[in-house]
N, C-alpha and C positions, 0 to 999 in steps of 0.2 A: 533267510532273514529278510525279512519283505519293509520298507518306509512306508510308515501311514503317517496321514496328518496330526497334528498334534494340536489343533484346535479347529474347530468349525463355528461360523458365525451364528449367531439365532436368527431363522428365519420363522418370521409369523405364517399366516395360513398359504396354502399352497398360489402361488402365485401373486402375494404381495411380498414385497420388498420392509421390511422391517424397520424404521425408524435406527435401532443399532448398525443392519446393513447400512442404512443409507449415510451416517455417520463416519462409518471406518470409512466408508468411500472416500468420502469428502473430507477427511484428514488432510491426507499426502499430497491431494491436488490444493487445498488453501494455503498449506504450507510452500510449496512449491512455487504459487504466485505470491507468496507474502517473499520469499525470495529473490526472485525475478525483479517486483517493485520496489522493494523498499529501497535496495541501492542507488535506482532512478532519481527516487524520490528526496533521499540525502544529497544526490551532485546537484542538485535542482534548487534544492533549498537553498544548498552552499553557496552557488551560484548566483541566486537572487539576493545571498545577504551582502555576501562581497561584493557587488556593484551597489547596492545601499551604501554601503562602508565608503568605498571608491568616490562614489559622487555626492557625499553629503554635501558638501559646500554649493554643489547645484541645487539641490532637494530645498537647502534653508533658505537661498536665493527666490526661490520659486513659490515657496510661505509664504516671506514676505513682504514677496508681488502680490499677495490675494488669490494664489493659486490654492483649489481644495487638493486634500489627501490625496484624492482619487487623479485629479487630474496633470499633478505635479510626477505623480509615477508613471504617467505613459510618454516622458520625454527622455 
């Protein structure tokens, strides 16, 4: 009783890599860093929303001294 494969990829002419190959490749590894980041990228958000939250009463302070958007959030 011998294992064979039980699917083979399509490969285009000899020596080029297939558009389908080059896909299945790149499956496993986009999923793997959408993985990796996105929980980064959730504590991060969390993070920046909850010191918004935490320091409103500075933020509004800093309004309406004439402070812009941009410069009222790097304090």
């Amino acid at each position: 009783m011998s294992v064979g494969a039980f699917w083979t990829p399509a490969v285009g002419a000899p020596g080029i890599i297939s558009l389908l190959t080059i896909i299945i490749c790149l499956v496993p590894i986009v999923g793997m860093f959408c993985g990796v980041t996105i929980p980064g990228i959730v504590v991060a958000v969390s993070y920046i929303l909850k010191e918004f939250q935490e320091s409103k009463d500075k933020f509004e302070i800093y309004l309406a001294l004439g402070a812009t958007d941009l410069s009222q959030s790097k304090h």
